[in-house]
C-alpha positions in Angstrom: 31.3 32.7 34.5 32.7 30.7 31.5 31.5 28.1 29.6 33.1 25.3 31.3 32.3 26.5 34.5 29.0 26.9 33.4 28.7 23.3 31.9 30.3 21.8 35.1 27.4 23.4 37.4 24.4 22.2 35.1 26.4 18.3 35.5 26.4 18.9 39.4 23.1 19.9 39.4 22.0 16.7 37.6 24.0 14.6 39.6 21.9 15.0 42.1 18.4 14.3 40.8 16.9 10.8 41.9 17.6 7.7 40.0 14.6 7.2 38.8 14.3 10.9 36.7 18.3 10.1 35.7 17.0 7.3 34.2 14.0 8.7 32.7 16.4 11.4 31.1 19.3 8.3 30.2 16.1 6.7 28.1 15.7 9.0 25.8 19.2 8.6 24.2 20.3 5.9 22.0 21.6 2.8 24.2 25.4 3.3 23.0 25.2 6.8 24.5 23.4 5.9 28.1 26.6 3.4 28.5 29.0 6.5 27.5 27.6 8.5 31.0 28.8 5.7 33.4 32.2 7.5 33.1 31.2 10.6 34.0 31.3 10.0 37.5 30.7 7.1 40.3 27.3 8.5 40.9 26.9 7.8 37.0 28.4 4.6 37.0 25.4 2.6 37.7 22.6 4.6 36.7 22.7 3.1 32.8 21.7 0.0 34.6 18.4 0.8 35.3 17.1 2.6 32.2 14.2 1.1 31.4 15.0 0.6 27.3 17.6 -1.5 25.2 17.9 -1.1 21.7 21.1 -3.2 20.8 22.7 -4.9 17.7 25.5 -7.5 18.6 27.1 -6.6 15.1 27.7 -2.7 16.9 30.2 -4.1 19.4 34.1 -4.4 18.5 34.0 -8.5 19.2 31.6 -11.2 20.3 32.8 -11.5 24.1 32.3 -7.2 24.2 28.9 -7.9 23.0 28.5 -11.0 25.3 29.9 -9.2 28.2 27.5 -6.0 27.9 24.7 -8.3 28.2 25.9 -10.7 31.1 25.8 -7.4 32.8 23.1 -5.7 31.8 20.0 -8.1 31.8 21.9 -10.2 34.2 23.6 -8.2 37.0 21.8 -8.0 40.6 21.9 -4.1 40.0 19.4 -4.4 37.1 16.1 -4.4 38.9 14.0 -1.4 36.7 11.2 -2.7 34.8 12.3 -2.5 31.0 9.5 -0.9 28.6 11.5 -2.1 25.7 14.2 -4.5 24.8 15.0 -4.8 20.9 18.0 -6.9 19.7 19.5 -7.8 16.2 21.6 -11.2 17.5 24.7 -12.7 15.0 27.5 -13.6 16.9 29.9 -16.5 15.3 29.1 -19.2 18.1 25.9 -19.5 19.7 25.4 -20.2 23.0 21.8 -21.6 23.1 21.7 -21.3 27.6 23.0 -18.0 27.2 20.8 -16.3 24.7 17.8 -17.9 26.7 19.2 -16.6 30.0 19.1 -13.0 28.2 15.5 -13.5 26.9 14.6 -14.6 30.5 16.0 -11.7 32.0 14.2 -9.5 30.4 10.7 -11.0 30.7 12.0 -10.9 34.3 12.4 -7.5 34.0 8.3 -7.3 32.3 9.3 -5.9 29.4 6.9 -3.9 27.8 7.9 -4.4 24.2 10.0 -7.0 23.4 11.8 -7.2 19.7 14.2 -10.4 18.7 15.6 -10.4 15.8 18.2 -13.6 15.0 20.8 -13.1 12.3 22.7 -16.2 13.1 23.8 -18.8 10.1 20.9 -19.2 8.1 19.6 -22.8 9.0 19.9 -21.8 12.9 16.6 -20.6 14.7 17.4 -19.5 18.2 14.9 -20.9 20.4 12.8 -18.7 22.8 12.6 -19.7 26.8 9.5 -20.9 28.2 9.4 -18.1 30.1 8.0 -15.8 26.8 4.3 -17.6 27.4 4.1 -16.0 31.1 4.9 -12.1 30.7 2.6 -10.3 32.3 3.4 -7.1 31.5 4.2 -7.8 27.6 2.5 -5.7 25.0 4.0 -6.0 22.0 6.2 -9.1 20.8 7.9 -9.1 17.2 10.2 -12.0 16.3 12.2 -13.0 13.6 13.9 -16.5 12.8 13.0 -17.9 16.2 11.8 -21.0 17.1 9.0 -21.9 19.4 8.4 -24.7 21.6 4.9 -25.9 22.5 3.6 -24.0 25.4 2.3 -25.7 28.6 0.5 -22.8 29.2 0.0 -19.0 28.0 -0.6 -15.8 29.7 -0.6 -13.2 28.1 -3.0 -10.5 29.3 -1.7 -7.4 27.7 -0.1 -8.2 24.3 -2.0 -6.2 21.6 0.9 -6.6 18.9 2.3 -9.8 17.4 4.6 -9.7 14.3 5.4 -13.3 13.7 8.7 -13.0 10.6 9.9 -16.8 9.5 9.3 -18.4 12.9 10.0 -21.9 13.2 6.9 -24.0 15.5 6.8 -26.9 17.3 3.7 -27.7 15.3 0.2 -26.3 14.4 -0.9 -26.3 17.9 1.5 -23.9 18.9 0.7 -20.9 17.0 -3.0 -21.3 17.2 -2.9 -21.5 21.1 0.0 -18.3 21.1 -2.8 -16.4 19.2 -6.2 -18.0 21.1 -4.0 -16.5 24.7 -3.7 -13.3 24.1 -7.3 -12.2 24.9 -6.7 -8.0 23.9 -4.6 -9.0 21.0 -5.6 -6.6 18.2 -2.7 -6.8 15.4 -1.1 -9.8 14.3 1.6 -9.8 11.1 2.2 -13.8 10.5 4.9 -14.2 7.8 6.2 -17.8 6.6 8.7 -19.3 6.4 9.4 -22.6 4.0 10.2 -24.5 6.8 7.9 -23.7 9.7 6.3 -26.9 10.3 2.8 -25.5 9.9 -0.1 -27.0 7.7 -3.2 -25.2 9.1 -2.8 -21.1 10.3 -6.0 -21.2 13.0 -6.5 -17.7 14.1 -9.2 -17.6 16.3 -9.8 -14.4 18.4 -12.3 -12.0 20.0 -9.8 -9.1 20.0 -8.3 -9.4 16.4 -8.7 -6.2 15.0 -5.8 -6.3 12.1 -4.6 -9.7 10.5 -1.7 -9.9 7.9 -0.5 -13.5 6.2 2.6 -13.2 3.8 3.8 -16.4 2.0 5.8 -16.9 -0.8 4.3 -20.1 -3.5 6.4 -23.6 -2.0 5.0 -26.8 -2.8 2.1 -27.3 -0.9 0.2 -30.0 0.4 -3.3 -29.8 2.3 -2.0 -26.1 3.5 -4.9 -24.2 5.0 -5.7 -20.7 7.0 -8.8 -20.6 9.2 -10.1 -17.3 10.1 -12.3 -16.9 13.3 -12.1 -12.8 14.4 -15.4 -11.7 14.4 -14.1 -7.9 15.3 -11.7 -7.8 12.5 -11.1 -4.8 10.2 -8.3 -4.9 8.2 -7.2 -8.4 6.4 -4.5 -9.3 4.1 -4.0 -12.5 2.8 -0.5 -12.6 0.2 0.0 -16.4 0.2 0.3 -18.2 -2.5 0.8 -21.1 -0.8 -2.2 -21.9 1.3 -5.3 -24.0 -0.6 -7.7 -23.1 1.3 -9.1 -20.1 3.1 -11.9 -20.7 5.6 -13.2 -17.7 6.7 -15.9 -18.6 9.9 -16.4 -15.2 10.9 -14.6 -11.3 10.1 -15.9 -7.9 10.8 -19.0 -6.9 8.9 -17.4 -4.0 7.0 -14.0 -4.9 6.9 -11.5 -3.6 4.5 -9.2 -6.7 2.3 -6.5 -6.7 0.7 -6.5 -10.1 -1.7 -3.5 -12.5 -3.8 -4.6 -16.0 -2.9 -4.2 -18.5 -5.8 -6.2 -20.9 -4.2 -3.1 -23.8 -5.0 -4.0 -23.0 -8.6 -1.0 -23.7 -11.0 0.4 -20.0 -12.6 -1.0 -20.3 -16.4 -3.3 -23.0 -15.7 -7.2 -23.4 -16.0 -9.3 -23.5 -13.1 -11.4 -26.8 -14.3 -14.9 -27.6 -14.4 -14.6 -31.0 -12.6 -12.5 -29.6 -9.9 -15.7 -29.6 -7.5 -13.8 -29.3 -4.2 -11.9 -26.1 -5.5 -14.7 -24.4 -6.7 -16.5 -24.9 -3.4 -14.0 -23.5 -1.4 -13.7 -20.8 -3.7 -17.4 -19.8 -3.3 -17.5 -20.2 0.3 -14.4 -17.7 0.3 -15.8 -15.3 -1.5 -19.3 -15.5 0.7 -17.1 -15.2 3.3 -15.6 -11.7 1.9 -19.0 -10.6 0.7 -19.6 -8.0 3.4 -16.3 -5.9 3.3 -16.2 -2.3 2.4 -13.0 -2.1 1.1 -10.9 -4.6 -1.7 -7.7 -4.7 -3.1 -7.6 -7.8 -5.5 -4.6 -9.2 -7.2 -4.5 -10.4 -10.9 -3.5 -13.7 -9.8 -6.4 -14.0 -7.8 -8.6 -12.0 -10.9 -7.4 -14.8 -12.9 -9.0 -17.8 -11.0 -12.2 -15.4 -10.6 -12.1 -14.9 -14.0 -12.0 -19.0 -14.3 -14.8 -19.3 -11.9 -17.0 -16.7 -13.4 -17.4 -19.5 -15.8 -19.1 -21.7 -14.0 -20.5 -20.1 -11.1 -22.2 -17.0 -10.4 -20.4 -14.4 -8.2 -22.0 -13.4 -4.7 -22.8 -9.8 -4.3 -20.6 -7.7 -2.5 -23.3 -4.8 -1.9 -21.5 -3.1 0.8 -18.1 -2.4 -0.9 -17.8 1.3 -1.4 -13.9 1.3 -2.8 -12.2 -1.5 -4.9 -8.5 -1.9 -6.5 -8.0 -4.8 -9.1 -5.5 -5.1 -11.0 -6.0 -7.5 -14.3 -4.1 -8.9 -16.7 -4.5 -9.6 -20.6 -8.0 -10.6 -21.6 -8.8 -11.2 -17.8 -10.4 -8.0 -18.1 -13.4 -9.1 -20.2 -14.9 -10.0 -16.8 -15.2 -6.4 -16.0 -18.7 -5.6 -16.3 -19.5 -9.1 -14.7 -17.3 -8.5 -11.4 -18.6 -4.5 -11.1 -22.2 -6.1 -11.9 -21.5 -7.6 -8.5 -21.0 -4.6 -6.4 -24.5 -2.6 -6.7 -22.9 0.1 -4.3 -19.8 0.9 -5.5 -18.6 4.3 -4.9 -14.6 4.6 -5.9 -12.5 2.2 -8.2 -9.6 2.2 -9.4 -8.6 -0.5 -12.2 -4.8 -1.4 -12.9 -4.2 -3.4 -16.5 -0.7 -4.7 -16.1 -1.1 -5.7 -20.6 -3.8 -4.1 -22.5 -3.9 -5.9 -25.6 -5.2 -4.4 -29.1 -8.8 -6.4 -28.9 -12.3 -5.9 -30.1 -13.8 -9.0 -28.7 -14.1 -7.9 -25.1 -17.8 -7.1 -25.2 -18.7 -4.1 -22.8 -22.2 -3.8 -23.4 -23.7 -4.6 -20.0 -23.7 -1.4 -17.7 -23.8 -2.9 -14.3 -25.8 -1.5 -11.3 -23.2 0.7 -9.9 -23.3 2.7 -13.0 -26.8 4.6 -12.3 -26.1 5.7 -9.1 -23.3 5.0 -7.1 -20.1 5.1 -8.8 -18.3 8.7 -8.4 -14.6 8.0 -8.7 -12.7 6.0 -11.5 -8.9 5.8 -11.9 -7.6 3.8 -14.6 -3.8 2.8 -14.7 -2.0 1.0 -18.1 1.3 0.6 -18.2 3.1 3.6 -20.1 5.3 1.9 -22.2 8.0 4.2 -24.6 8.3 3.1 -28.3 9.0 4.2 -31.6 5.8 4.4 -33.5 5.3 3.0 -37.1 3.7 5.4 -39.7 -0.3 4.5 -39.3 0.0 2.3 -36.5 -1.8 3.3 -33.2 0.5 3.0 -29.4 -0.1 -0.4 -27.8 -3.2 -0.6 -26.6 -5.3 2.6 -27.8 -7.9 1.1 -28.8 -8.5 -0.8 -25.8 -7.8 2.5 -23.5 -10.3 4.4 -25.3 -12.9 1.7 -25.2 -12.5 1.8 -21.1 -12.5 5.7 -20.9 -15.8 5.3 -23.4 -17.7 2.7 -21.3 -17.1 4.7 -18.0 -17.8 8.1 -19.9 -21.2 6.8 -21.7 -22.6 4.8 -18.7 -21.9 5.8 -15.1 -24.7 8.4 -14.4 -23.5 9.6 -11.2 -19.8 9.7 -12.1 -17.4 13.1 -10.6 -14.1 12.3 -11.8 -12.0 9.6 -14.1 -8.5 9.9 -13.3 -6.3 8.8 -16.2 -2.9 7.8 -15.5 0.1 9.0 -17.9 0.1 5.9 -20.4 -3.3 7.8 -21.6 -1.7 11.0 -22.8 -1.2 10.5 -26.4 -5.1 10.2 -26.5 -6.6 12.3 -24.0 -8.0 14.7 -26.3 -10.2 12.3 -27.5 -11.4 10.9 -24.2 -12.4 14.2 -23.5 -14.5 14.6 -26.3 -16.6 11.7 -26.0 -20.0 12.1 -24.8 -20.7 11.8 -20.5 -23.6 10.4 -19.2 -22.8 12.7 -15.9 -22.6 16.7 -16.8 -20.3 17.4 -13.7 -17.7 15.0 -14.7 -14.0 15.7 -15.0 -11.4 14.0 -17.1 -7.6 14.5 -15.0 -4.4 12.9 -16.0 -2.7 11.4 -12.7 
């Protein structure tokens, strides 16, 4: 038998498996190539029809009416009655036709869509607006938008969503996020990031479910702008918004892990001041609120209002953090002992200088807590920068890099390893030299 023949009998022999297993098989190809089998054959005609997944970009398709067309009759035809696990859709098309792209989105909640992913490339100032009909799907476990707009529900359910990535969305107002979030009672990861324009003063999160909570914002004038945090089963937060002024944090998970670059509506380069009462009491009811994680990653934006506040007001204690990342800049890092003084239990950090400067004056005398007994692990990171050295004068920032290896070296009792990234090479032979307060430990270059 030849290889056509042979290739003609396995085709028969699909043709003849039930709908529901074509379609199963017809899913597993890209959506472009499930079309391609309606020619096949009239018992293949149809079958693409009913495969339960779409995965389409309007900018694939040789004009806007082929695009338009493909989805009149997909999502809208009679034949199309198979649940859809997943619908995913990159929109741009030259006209808009507001009715029509909601008539699409309605479709496929019709459909209970599993997964649902909109993402709208039309003219920049244009946010397509999603149908009612998104606050009642049933079946709906995951819903990521991008440069949507959404109307004021009358009512959500939501029962199943456990996913919501939420990229420059325009709402109706405050209200409508807070109540999108409050409605999804399993919701367990939610990815919020703003747009200039989204209408939205105060970001309420309040849920039982929350397990994973992301904020991205970009510094716009800001006025009053707030995020208020009520997930007492949340794990992982990251807060990048340099927009917000205030961060209430009513309740998070008891050993959650942060990731932190809040300004706090502090101006870049300027002073947090004495007098400013209100600011500083927000910023100590922040950090009480963050005073139980496990894990941090801190900013040098947000090191730099610390460092202002250290000032005047004495740090909490964060005595369960295990790991922390901070990343300081210039003399910020005279704070040092004073911020690890405030993690007793502190078992790996790793500290990022974005400018060491050539200084004596930053005294590191103090040998906080962690130092005795805890800390195991130290990475520290300069920047490596390449230069041609005058005769007699030391690289940027030697003297400072030796006086952090020295003060980790000399103090931490219980330390295993400092890892040294590559800026440190033209003085590691020193640094190994000098004296450890722990025998075991190791000096490695990263």
């Amino acid at each position: 038998m030849d290889g056509e023949s042979s290739s003609k009998m396995i085709f028969d022999r699909l043709s003849y498996l039930p709908d529901a297993l074509l379609c199963k098989i017809l899913s597993d190809l890209t959506t472009k190539e499930s079309v391609r089998t309606s020619v096949l054959s009239n018992r293949w005609k149809s079958v693409w029809l009913n495969v339960p997944s779409l995965d389409l970009d309007s900018n694939s398709f040789s004009d806007d009416d082929a695009f338009v067309s493909f989805m009149d009759r997909f999502l809208c035809s009679s034949e199309s009655e198979q649940h859809l696990e997943r619908f995913k859709l990159i929109y741009e098309l030259d006209q808009h036709d507001a009715s029509r792209f909601e008539s699409w989105i309605s479709a496929a909640i019709r459909r209970r869509v599993c997964h649902l992913d909109v993402h709208n490339e039309v003219d920049d100032d244009e946010f397509v607006k999603m149908p009612p009909s998104l606050y009642s799907c049933e079946r709906l476990a995951s819903l990521n938008l991008y440069r949507v707009f959404l109307d004021h529900p009358e009512s959500v359910s939501l029962p199943c969503v456990k996913i919501m990535q939420l990229e420059m969305v325009v709402y109706d107002g405050d209200s409508t996020l807070e109540t999108l979030i409050s409605s999804c009672p399993v919701l367990e990861e939610l990815t919020i990031s703003r747009d200039p324009n989204d209408s939205l003063v105060a970001v309420r999160v309040r849920s039982r479910s929350l397990k994973s909570f992301k904020i991205e914002c970009e510094r716009y004038e800001s006025d009053g702008h707030v995020v208020d945090i009520d997930a007492p089963r949340l794990e992982c937060m990251t807060l990048s918004d340099h927009r917000s002024e205030n961060f209430i944090l009513q309740s998070i998970g008891p050993s959650a892990k942060v990731d932190i670059n809040v300004l706090f509506n502090v101006e870049y380069g300027e002073p947090l001041e004495s007098d400013d009462s209100s600011r500083i009491t927000m910023i100590r009811k922040f950090l009480t609120g963050i005073s139980t994680v496990r894990d941090m990653i801190i900013s040098a934006d947000t090191l730099n209002v610390i460092h202002d506040y250290c000032e005047m007001e004495q740090l909490p204690q964060f005595s369960n953090l295990s790991y922390l990342h901070a990343c300081f800049q210039e003399t910020a890092w005279e704070m040092l002992p004073t911020f690890l003084e405030s993690c007793p239990n502190l078992h790996s950090v790793v500290l990022e200088f974005t400018c060491l400067p050539e200084t004596e004056q930053v005294d590191l005398s103090s040998v906080p807590q962690c130092f005795k007994s805890s800390l195991e692990f130290v990475h520290l990171k300069t920047p490596y920068v390449v230069n041609i050295q005058k005769e007699g004068s030391p690289l940027t920032g030697t003297t400072s890099k030796m006086k952090l290896a020295k003060y980790f070296l000399e103090n931490a009792a219980a330390l295993k390893k400092l890892t040294l990234s590559r800026s440190f090479c033209n003085i590691v032979k020193e640094i190994t030299s000098i004296p450890r307060s722990s025998m075991g430990c190791e000096v490695v270059m990263d």
